[in-house]
C-alpha positions in Angstrom: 5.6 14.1 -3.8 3.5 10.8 -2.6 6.0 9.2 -0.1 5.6 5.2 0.1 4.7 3.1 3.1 7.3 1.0 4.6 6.9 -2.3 6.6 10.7 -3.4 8.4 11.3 -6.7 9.6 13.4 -5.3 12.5 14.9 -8.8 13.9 17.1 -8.9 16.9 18.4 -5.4 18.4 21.7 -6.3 17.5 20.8 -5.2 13.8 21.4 -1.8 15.4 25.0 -2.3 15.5 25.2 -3.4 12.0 25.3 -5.8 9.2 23.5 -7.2 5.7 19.8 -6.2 6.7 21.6 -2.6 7.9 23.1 -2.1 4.7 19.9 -2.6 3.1 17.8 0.1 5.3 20.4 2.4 4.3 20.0 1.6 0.8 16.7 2.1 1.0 17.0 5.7 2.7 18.9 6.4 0.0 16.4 5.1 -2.9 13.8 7.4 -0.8 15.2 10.3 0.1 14.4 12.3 3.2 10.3 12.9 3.9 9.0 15.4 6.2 8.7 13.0 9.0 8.0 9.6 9.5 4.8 7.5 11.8 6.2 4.7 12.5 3.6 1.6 13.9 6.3 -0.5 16.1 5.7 -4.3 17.9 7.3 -3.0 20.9 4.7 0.2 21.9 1.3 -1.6 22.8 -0.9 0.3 24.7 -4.7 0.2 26.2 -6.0 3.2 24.0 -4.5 4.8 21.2 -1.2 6.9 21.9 0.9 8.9 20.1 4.4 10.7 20.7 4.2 14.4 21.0 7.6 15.8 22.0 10.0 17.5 20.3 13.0 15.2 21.5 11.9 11.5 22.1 14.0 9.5 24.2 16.0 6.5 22.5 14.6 3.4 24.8 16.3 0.5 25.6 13.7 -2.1 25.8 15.7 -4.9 26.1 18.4 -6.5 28.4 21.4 -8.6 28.6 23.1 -7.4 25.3 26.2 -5.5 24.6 27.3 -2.2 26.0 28.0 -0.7 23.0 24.3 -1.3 22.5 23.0 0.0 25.4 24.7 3.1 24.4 23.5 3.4 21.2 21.4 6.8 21.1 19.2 7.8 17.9 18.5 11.7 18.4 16.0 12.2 15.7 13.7 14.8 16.3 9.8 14.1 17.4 7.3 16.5 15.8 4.6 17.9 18.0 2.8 18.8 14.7 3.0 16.0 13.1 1.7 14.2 16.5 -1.3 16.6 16.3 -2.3 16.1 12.7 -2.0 12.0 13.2 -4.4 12.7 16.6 -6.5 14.7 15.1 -6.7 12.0 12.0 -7.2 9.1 14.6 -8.3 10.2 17.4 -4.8 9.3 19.6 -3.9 10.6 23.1 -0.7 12.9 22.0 1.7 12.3 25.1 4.8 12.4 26.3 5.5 9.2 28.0 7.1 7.1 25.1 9.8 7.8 23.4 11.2 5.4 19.7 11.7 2.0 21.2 14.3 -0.2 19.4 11.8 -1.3 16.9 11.7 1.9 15.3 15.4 3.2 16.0 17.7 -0.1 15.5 16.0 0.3 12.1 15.7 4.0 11.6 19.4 4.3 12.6 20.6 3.0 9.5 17.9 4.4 6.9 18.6 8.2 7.4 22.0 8.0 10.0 22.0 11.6 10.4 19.0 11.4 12.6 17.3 14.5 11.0 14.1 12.9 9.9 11.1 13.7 12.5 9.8 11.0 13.8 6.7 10.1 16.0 5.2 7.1 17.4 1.8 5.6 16.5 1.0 2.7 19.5 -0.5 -0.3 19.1 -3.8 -0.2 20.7 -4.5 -3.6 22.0 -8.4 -3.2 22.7 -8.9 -3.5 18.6 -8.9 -6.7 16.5 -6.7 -7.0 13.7 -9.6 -5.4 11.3 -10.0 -2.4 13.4 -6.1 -1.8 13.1 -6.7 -1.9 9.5 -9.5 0.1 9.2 -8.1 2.5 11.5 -4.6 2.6 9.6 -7.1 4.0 6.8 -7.3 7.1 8.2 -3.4 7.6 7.6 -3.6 7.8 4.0 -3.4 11.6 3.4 0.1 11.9 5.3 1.2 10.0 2.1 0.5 13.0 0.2 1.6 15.4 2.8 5.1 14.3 2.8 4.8 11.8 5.8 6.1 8.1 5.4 3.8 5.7 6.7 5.6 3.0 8.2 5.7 -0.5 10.4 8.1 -2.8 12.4 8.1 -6.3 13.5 8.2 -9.0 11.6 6.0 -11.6 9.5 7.5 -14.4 11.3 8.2 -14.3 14.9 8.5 -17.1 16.9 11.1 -16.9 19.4 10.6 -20.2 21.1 11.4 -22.1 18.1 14.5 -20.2 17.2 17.9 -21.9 16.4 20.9 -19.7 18.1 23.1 -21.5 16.1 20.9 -20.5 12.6 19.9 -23.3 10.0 17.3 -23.7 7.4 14.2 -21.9 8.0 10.9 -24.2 9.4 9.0 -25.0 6.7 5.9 -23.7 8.4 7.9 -20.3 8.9 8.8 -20.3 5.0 5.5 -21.2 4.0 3.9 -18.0 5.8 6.3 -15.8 4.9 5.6 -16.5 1.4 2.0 -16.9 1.9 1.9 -13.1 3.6 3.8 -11.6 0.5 1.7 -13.2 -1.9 -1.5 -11.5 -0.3 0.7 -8.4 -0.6 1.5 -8.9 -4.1 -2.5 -9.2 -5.2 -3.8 -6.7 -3.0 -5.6 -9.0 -0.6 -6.0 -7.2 2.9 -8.5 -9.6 3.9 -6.2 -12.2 3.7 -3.9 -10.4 5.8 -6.3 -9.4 8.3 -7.7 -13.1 9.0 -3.7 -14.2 8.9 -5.1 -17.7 10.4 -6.0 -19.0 7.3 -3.2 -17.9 5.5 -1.1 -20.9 5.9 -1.3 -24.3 7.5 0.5 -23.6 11.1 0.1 -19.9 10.7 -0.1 -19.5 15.0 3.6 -21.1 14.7 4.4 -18.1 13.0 2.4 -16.0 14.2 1.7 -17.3 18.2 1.4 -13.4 19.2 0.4 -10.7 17.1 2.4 -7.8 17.8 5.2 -8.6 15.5 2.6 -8.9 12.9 0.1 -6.3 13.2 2.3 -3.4 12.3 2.0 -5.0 8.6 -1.5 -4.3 8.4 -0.8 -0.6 8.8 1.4 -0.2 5.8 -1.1 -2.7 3.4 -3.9 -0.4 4.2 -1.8 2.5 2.7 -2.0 1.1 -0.5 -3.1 2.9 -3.8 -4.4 2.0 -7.3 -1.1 2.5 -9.0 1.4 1.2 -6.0 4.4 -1.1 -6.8 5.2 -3.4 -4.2 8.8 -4.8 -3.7 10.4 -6.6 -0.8 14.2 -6.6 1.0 16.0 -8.8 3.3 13.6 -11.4 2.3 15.5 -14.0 4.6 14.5 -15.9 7.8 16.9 -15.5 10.8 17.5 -18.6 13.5 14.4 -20.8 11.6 11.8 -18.3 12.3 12.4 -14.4 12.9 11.2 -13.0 9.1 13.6 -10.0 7.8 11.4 -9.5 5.1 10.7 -6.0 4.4 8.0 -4.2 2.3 7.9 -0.9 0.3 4.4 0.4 -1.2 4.9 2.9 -4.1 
């Protein structure tokens, strides 16, 4: 059966640990079932060439610092999937290796959607020599796993502008809501080159967008849609003024 494409505003790490936008992952596992494995396009794996994870048991990394213990404990022993890693590289054209693991974009997330950690998973990385339509065209080449029993998915968020961020929460910028809605609309009517030339998507758009890492990740799950593909959205909220939760499921 087709699987869908998946875009997670992932948020802070703490998400890991719990809460409203972890209840809704879970949900969501549970609307889609379990899929043979999962690529999962993550803010937090950018690399000079394109890299995927190849080994049976990936390491849970702790990219971050200064948070809780409990935290930095947190382990998420899903499997890896050397084949899986082989049939993305051999779709691509990524370096399989072993040097990455699923960084918390991918397992504060995952952690919640299938708990029991049994879903393989591998790691596409961000290659940072391509612009923003070479990321799209090359997510292209993903489409069969969709029919192969693969989920195709991304994390970061539409939104992401930690300088600007309230610790104490509050309304949303206005500049942050109007992206956010500007970048679901596009979604909505099928416009990748909107999405793609995000600049003119919205007045301010660098305010929500002033690096790219958080954001690319989306263009790998819009270039997974199909004629035929609902689109829906969860944890459509904006944290601190301008971190976007806003999820996306295709099909």
């Amino acid at each position: 059966m087709r699987q869908p494409a998946i875009f997670f505003g992932h948020g802070s790490p703490m998400n890991a640990l719990g809460g409203p936008f972890a209840d809704a992952w879970r949900a969501l596992g549970e609307a889609v079932g379990k899929p043979k494995g999962v690529v999962m396009v993550s803010a937090h794996w950018e690399t000079m060439g394109l890299g995927v994870t190849a080994q049976t048991d990936p390491e849970t990394i702790h990219d971050f610092g200064n948070f809780p213990a409990e935290l930095h404990a947190m382990q998420y022993p899903a499997p890896g999937s050397p084949a899986l890693a082989a049939r993305v590289a051999e779709l691509t054209g990524a370096q399989q290796t072993t040097q990455w693991g699923l960084d918390h974009g991918t397992w504060s997330v995952l952690a919640h959607v299938w708990p029991e950690a049994d879903v393989p998973i591998v790691q596409l990385s961000l290659d940072r020599r391509l612009t923003p339509r070479q990321h799209h065209e090359l997510a292209k080449r993903l489409a069969p796993l969709r029919d192969e029993g693969v989920i195709v998915a991304g994390s970061g968020d539409f939104v992401h502008n930690l300088r600007t961020w309230k610790r104490q929460g509050g309304e949303p910028y206005d500049w942050a809501t109007h992206f956010n809605e500007a970048v679901k609309a596009a979604f909505v009517r099928g416009d990748d080159d909107a999405l793609i030339d995000w600049v003119g998507l919205a007045e301010n758009a660098q305010l929500s967008v002033p690096t790219d890492e958080h954001y690319l990740p989306l263009l790998y799950v819009a270039a997974q849609r199909l004629p035929g593909d609902d689109i829906s959205f969860f944890n459509d909220v904006i944290e601190g003024g301008s971190i976007s939760m806003t999820g996306v499921r295709i099909g």
